[in-house]
C-alpha positions in Angstrom: -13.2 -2.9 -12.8 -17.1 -4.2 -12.7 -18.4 -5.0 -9.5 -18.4 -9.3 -9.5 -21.0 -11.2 -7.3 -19.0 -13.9 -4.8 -21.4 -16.1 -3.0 -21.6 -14.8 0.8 -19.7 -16.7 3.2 -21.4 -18.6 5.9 -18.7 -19.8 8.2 -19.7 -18.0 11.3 -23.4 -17.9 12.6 -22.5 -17.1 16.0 -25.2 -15.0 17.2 -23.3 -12.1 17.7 -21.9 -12.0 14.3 -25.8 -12.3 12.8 -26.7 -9.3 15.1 -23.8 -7.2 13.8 -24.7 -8.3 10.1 -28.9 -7.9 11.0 -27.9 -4.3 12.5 -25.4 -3.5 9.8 -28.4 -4.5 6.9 -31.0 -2.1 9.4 -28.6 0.8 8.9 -27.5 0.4 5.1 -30.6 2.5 3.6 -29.6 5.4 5.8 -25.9 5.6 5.9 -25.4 8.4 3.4 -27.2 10.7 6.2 -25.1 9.4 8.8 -22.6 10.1 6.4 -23.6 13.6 6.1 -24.5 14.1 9.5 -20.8 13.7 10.7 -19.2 15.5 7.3 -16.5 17.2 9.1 -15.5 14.0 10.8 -15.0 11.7 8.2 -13.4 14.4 6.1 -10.8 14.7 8.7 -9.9 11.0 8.3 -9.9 11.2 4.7 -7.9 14.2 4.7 -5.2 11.8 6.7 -5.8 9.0 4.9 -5.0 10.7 1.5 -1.8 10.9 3.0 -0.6 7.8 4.1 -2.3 6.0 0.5 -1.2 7.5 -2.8 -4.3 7.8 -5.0 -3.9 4.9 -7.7 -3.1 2.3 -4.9 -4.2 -1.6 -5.2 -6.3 -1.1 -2.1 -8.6 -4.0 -0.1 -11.1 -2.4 2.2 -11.9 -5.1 5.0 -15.4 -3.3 6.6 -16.5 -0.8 3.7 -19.9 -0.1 4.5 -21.3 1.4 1.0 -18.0 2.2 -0.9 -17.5 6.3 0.0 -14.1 5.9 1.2 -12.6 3.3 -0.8 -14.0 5.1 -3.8 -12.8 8.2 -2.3 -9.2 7.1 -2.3 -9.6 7.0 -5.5 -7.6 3.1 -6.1 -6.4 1.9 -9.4 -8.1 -1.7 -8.4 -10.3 -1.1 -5.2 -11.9 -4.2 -4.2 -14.4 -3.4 -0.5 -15.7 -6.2 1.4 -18.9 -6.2 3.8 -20.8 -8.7 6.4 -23.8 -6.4 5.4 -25.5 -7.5 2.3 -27.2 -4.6 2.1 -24.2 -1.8 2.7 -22.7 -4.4 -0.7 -25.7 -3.5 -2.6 -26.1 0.5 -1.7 -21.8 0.5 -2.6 -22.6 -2.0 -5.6 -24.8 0.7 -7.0 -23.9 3.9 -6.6 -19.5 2.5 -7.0 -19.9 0.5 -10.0 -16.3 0.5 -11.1 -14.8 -1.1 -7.4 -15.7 -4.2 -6.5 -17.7 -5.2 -3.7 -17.9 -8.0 -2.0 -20.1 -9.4 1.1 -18.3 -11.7 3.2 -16.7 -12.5 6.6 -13.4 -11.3 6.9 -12.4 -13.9 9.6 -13.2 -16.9 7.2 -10.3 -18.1 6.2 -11.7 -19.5 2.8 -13.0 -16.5 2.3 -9.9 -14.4 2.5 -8.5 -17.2 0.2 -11.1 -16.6 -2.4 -9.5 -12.6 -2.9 -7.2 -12.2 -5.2 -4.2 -9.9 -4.0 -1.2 -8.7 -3.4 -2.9 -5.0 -2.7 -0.9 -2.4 -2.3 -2.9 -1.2 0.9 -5.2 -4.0 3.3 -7.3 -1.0 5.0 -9.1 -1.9 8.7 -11.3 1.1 9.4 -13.2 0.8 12.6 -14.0 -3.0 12.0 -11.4 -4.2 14.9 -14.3 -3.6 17.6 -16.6 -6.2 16.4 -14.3 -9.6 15.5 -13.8 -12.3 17.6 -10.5 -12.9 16.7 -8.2 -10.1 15.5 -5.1 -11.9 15.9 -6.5 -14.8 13.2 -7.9 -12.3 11.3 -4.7 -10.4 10.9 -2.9 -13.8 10.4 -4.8 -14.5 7.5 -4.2 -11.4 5.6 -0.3 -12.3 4.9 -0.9 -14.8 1.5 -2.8 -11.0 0.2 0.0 -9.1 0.8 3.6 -8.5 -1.1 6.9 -6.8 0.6 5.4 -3.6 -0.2 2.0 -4.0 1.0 1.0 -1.7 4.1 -1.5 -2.9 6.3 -3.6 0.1 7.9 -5.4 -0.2 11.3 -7.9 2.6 11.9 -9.9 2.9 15.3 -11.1 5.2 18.1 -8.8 6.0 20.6 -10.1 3.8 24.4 -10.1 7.5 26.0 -12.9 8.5 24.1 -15.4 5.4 24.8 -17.6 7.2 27.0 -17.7 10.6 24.7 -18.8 8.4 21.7 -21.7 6.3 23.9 -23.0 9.6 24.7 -22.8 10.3 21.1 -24.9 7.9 19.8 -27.7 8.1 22.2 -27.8 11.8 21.4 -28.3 10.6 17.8 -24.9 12.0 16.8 -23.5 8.8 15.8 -25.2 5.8 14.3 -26.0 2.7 16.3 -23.2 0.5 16.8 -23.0 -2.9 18.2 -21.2 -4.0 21.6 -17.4 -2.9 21.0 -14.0 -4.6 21.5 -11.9 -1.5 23.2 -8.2 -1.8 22.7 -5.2 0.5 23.5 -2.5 1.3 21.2 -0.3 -1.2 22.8 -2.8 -4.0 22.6 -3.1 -3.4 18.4 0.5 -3.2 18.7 1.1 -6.4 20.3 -1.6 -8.0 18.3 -0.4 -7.1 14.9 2.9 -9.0 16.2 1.5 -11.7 17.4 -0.3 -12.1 13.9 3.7 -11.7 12.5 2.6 -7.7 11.9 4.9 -4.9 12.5 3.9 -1.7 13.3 5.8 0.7 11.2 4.6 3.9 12.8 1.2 5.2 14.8 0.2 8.1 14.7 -2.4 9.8 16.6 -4.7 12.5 15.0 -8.4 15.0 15.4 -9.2 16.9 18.9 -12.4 17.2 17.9 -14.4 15.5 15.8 -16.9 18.6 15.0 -16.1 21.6 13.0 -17.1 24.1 15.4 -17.2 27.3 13.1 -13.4 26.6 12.0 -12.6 25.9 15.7 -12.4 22.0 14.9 -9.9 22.4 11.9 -7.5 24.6 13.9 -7.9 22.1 16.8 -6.5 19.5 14.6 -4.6 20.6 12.1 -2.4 22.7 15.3 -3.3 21.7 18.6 -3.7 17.9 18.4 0.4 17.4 17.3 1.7 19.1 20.3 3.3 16.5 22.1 1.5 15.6 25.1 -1.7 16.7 24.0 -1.9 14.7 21.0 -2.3 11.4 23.3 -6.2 12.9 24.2 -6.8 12.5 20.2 -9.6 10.2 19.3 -8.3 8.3 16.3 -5.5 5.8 15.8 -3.9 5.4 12.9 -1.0 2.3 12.6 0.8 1.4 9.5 2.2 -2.4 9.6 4.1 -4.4 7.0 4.4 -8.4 6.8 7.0 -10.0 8.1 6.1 -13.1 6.4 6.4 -11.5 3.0 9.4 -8.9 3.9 12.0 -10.1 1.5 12.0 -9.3 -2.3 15.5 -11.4 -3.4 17.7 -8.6 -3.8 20.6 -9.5 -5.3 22.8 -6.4 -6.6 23.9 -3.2 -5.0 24.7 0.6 -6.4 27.0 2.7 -4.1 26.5 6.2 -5.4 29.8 8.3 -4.3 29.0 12.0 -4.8 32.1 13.8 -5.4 33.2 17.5 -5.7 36.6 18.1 -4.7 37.6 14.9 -3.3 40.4 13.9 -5.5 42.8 12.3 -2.6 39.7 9.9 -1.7 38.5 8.4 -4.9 41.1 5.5 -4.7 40.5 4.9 -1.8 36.8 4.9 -1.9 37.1 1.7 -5.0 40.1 -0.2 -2.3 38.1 -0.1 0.9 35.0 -0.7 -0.5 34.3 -4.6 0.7 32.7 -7.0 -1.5 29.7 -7.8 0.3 27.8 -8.9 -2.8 28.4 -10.6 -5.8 27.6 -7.1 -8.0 28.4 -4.4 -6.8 28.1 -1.4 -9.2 30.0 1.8 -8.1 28.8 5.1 -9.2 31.3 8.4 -8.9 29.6 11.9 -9.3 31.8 14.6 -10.0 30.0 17.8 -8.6 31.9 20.7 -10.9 35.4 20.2 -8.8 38.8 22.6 -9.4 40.7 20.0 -8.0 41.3 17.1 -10.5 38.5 15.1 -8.7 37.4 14.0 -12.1 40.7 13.3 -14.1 41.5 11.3 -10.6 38.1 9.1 -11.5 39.0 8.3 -14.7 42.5 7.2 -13.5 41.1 5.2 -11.2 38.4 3.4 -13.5 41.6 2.5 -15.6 43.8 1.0 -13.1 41.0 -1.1 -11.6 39.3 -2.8 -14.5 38.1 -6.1 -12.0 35.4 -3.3 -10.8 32.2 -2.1 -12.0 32.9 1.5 -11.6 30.8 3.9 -13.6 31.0 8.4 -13.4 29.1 10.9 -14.3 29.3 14.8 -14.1 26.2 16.2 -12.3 23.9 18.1 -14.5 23.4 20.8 -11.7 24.1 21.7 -8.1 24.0 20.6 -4.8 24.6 16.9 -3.6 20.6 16.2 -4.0 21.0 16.7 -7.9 24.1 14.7 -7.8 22.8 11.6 -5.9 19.6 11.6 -7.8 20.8 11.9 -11.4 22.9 9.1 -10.2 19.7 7.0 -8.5 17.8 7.7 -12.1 21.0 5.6 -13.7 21.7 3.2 -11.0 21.6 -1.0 -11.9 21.4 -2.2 -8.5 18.4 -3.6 -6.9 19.6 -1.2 -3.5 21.0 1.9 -3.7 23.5 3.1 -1.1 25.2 6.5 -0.9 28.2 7.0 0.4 30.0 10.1 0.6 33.6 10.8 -1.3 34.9 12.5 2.3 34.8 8.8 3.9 34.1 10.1 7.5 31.6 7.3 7.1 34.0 4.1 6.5 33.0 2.2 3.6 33.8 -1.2 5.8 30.8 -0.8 7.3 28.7 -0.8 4.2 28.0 -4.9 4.7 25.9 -4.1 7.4 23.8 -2.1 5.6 23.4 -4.6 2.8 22.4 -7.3 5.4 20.2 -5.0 7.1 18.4 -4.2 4.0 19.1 -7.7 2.4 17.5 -9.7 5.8 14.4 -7.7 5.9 15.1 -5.8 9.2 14.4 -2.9 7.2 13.5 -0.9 4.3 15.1 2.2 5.0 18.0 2.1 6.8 20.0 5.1 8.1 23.6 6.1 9.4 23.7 6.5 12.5 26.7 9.3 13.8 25.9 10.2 17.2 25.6 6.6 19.1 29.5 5.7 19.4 32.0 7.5 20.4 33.3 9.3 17.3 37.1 10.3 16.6 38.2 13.5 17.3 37.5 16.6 16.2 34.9 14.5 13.3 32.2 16.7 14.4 32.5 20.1 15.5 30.4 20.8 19.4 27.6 23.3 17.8 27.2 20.8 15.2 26.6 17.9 17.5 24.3 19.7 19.6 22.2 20.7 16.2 22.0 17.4 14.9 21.1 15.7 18.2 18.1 18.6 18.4 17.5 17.8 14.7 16.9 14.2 15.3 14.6 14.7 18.3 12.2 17.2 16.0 11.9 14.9 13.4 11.5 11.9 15.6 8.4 13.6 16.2 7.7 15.0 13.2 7.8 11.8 11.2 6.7 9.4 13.9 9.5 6.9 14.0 12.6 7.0 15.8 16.0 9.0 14.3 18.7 9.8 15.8 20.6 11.4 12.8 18.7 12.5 10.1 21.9 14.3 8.4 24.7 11.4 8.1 25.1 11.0 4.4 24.8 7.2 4.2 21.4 6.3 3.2 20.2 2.9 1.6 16.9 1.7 0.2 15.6 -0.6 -2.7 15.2 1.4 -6.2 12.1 0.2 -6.4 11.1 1.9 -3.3 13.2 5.0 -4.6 11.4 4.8 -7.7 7.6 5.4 -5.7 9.6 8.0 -3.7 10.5 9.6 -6.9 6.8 9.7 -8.4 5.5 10.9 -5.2 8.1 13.8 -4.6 6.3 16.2 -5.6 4.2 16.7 -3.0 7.3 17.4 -0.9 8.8 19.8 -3.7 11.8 21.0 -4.5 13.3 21.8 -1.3 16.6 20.0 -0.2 20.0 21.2 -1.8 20.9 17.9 0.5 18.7 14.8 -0.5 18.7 13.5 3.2 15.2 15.2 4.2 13.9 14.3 0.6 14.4 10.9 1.0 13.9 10.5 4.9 10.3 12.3 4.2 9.7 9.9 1.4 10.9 7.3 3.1 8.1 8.1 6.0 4.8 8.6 3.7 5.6 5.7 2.0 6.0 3.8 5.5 8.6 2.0 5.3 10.4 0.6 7.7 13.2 2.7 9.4 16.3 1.2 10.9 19.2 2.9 12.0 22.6 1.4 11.5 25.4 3.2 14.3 28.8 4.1 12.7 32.2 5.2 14.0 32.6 8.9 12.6 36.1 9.3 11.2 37.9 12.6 10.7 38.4 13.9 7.2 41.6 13.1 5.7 41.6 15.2 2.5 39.7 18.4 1.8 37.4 20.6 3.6 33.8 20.1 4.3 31.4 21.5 2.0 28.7 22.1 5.0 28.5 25.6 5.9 27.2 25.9 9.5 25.0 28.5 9.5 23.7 28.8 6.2 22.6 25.5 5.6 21.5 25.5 9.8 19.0 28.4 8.9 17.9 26.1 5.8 17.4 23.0 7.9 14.8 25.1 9.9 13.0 26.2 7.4 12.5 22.2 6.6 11.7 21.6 9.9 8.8 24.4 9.6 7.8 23.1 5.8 7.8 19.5 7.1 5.7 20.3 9.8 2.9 21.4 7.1 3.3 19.2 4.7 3.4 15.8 7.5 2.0 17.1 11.0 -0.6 19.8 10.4 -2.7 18.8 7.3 
């Protein structure tokens, strides 16, 4: 898109504003060697950054200097605004296909002259300079849609007198009198502004690259838990609550099934009708007990339902919930699996929890009540307890069972998780970790639903301890590469 020329906004003169703008204006002619000057650092963000914003994003860049990191996100629509006029001009030229616009991002009529919603509202290291960041953030909601992500960037309080030293060393540019807040102040601010913080995460042990000894530093040291609270950049993904709810109307419960042929029935009866349409997928996974003839039987004798089936086209319960995802009507899709240790009763709360906004994501919880006997064996309750503690940390928001089979999102969400799985790959015979690890780059919001685990009543489990304990490991090792040490 061409660059377009918006008439600067004069709402604040205050003279700390025009100092920041003066200073800002001073500094544009030589911020590609500042640039340069601190290569490794600002690739280090990018490299991060890359991550949390698929390339091809509506993004809004509120504090974009001269355009290099908007442009290097590489957005579909990237529109960068500026106080600086001449930062707009240097990005003006050398971006010509983003916009650039020079205004102040706590006018109000300004932020009303944008056109939106973005997909992304990016706040790189602009937070230390406004007078009100609690407006400001305020104001951003009419630009933003249920699936917008706001992104806070900013150096970490710790590091204050590290980077001061920095600049009058002349490695850092100039900056103007700083606003210093701690996570829990962008936190409560972001709420305050009706903000949620999705997930923080905290990132680089060293700014410098140190003949490789930087890059190891963060890519391996800076994670460890503990240690990673001494890192000096913030990162914090918020959504609108304002703009949180879509009008879903219609559901999909996807029922994978492979030799499950005394449940089927009564997967259709206790099924409650906690929407007006209600579509109910069966996926017969190759059984050799009459799972299938059993669907069909059941499709006939209860006509009133919307009950559809489908033979999987491969193997595993991954193929079978996604080939029945790719076909699914409903604006949510909910699995819920043929063995019913997860009662179907307590599918309504999903719906509402999904439904009210509370979240985007929301995940079974097994391990919170007390569940019936024998349901869980002990090694396998001690596994998945250690399971949900790893990838509480690897993932950076809170799960206490990452393997209960009941999972529920909006397709349309699915649908971004689905063009973005392959930087995950093909890796999960399951789905769960596929569609939890989607679930987290995409940032949405988690919640965790807690369910009374129920013994099976027909069949035998189709979970093999130890094999499939030795392949959750190797996730937890692959998702530490592909989420925690980029």
């Amino acid at each position: 898109m061409p660059a377009v020329a918006i008439p600067p906004s004069n709402s604040s003169t205050s003279p700390h504003k025009e100092a920041i703008r003066k200073l800002h204006d001073e500094l544009a002619p030589e911020r590609n060697r500042w640039l340069r000057k601190a290569a490794f650092f600002h690739s280090e963000d990018l490299l991060y950054l890359k991550f949390l914003i698929p390339a091809g994003s509506r993004i809004l860049e509120l504090g974009c200097g001269t355009g290099h990191l908007l442009a290097a996100l590489k957005p579909s629509h990237g529109v960068g605004v500026d106080i600086s006029s001449g930062m707009i001009e240097q990005a003006r030229q050398t971006y010509p296909d983003l916009t650039f616009i020079q205004g102040d991002i706590e006018d109000p009529t300004f932020i009303n002259s944008l056109s939106g919603p973005f997909d992304v509202i990016l706040i790189m290291d602009t937070l230390g300079v406004l007078g009100d960041c609690q407006q400001t953030f305020a104001n951003l909601h009419q630009l933003c849609g249920r699936e917008t992500r706001l992104i806070v960037v900013y150096f970490s309080h710790l590091w204050k007198p590290i980077l001061k030293l920095a600049e009058l060393v002349r490695l850092r540019k100039p900056q103007p009198p700083q606003n210093v807040f701690s996570p829990q102040a962008v936190h409560d601010l972001v709420a305050l502004a009706d903000f949620e913080a999705v997930k923080a995460e905290l990132r680089m042990l060293s700014p410098l690259w140190l003949l490789g000894i930087g890059r190891f530093l963060n890519r391996f040291v800076a994670p460890v838990p503990g240690l990673r609270s001494l890192c000096l950049r913030h990162y914090t993904v918020c959504r609108s609550l304002v703009n949180k709810d879509d009008g879903i109307r219609s559901a999909t419960v996807v029922v994978p099934a492979r030799n499950e042929r005394g449940n089927i029935e009564q997967a259709v009866l206790r099924i409650p009708q906690f929407c007006d349409d209600i579509e109910i997928i069966f996926v017969e996974g190759h059984s050799r007990d009459g799972t299938w003839e059993e669907i069909q039987r059941v499709m006939s004798a209860y006509p009133q339902h919307n009950i559809k089936a489908m033979r999987q086209p491969g193997k595993g319960k991954a193929d079978a919930v996604f080939a029945a995802f790719d076909v699914a009507q409903g604006d949510v899709l909910m699995i819920l699996d043929a063995d019913l240790t997860m009662p179907p009763e307590q599918l309504p709360k999903f719906w509402e929890a999904i439904r009210s906004g509370k979240g985007e994501y929301i995940n079974g919880s097994r391990l919170i009540y007390q569940m019936e006997d024998e349901a869980m064996q002990f090694l396998n309750l001690i596994a998945n307890k250690l399971f949900s503690i790893i990838f509480t940390w690897l993932l950076s928001q809170r799960f206490t069972d990452t393997l209960c089979g009941t999972k529920v999102l909006r397709r349309s969400d699915y649908e971004k998780l689905k063009a973005g799985r392959a930087y995950f790959g093909d890796f999960d015979p399951f789905g769960d970790f596929d569609i939890i690890f989607g679930a987290s780059k995409l940032g949405l919001k988690v919640v965790e639903i807690p369910i009374r685990y129920a013994n099976r009543t027909y069949g035998e489990t189709q979970i093999s301890r130890f094999r499939h304990g030795v392949l959750l490991l190797r996730m937890v090792a692959f998702a530490f590469f592909r989420i925690k040490a980029l």
